[in-house]
N, C-alpha and C positions, 0 to 999 in steps of 0.2 A: 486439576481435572479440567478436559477439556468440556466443550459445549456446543452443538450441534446447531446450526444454520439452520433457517426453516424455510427461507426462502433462497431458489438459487439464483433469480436475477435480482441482485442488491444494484447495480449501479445499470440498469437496464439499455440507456442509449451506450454506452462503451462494451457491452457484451455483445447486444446486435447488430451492433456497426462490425464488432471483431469478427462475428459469427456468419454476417452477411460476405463481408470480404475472405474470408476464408474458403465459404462454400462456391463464393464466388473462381477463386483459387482452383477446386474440385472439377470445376465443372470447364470450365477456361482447359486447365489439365487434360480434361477428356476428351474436350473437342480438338485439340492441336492433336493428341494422340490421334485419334479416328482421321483426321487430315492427312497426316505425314503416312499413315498406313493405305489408306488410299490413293495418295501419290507414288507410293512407291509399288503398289501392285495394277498401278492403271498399266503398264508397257507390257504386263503379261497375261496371257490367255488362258483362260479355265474352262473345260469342257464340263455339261451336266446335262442328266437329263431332267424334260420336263417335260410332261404332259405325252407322254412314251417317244418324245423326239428329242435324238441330241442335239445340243444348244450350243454352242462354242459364243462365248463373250467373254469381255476384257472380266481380269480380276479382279478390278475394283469396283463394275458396273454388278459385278454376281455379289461380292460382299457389302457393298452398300446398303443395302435393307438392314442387312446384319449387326453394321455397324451404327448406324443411326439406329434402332429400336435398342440393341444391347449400351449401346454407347449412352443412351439417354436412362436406360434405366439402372446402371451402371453410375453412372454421377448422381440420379436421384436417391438412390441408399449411400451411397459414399457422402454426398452431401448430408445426408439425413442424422448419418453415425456419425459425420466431422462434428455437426453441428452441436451432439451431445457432448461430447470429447471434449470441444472447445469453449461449452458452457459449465462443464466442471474445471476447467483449468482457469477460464475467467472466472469463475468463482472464487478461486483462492487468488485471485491478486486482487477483484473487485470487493472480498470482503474486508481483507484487511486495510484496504485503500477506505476505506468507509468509516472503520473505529480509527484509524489513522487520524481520520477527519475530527472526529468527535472528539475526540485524546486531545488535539491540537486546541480542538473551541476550549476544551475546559481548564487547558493549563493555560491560554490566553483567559482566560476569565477569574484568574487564580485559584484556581482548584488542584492541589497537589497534592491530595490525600489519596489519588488513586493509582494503580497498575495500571497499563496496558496489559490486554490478552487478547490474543489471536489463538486459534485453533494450532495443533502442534503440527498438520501437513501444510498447513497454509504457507504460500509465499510472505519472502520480508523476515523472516524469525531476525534476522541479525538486527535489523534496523528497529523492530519492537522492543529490543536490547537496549540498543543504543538510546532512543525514546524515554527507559524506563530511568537508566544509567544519569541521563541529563532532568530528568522529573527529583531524583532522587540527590544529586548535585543543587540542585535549586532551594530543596527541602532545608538541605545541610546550611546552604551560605545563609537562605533567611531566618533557621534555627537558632544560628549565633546573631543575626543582626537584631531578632529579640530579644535574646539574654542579653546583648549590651544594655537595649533601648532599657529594661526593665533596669539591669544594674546604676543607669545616667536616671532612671525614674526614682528607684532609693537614695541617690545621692543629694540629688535636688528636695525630695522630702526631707531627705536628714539637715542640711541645708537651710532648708526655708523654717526649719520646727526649732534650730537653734538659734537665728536669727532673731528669732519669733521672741523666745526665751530669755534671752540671755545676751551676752556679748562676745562674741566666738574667740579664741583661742589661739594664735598662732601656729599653735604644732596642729590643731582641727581647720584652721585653712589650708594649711600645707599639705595634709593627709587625703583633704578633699580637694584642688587642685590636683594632688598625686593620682587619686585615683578618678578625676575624670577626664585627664590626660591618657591613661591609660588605656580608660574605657573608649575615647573620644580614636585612641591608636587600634585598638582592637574593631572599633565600625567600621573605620575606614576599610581596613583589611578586607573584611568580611565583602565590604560593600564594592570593592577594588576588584573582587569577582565576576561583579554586572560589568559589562561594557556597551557602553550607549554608544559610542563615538567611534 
């Protein structure tokens, strides 16, 4: 079951910087649009009247108001509505970018007892996978590196308690050499997993 965000700026400076270049983007947009359209109707003549007299001026000197008040309020809503858009889309990368984070601290801190979970729309679903895949590989290889260490800890008891006792046995040095070669074969393995180098 998934679990709902309560806040939508989680990584605040990376959403506003996106959110400012973007609307920045919008508006940039608008202004080359309103330019290129005003160069291109400056060489032509529109007639209108005004004030019960007809007016003959260039086309881009009569559209100009037009273009500059629409054109500004025109980027101000397009800005306004990018701005929403791009604050729920940064949301799903900035959230999961977040527990990502968190995930990271505690499996460096050794804490493997947990999932990752991300929201099911959110970006990354694959790499939350992969995260979870290698949390769950870690589990396994240090799962056996304890059952050896525990079976090399009975052996050494059994070991040190006949010693203790008695005077050990040839076929019972054999059997425990046998099996801490064994065990000593099976850490390695396990531990052969890690690669430091």
């Amino acid at each position: 079951m998934g679990y709902k965000r309560k806040h939508y700026f989680i990584n605040k400076v990376f959403q506003s910087e996106f959110i400012l270049k973007f609307c920045g983007l919008v508006i940039i947009g608008s202004a080359v649009f309103g330019i290129i359209l005003y160069l291109f109707s400056k060489h032509t003549l529109t007639t209108s009247f005004e004030n019960s007299r007809l007016v003959i001026k260039s086309t881009a000197d009569y559209l100009f108001p037009g273009l500059l008040f629409g054109g500004l309020i025109v980027a101000i809503f397009t800005a306004m509505a990018a701005s929403v858009v791009v604050m729920l889309m940064t949301h799903r990368i900035a959230g999961p970018m977040y527990r990502f984070e968190k995930y990271i601290n505690e499996i460096g801190s050794g804490r493997l007892y947990s999932d990752l979970k991300i929201r099911k729309k959110d970006q990354f679903q694959n790499m939350a996978g992969s995260l979870n895949k290698m949390t769950q590989d870690l589990k396994l290889g240090l799962v056996e590196v304890n059952e050896v260490s525990e079976k090399l800890d009975k052996l050494i008891g059994q070991l040190s308690d006949s010693s203790s006792r008695e005077i050990l046995l040839k076929e019972d040095i054999k059997r425990i050499v046998s099996e801490l070669k064994k065990d000593k074969q099976n850490l390695s393995r396990a531990l052969g997993y890690f690669k430091i180098k």
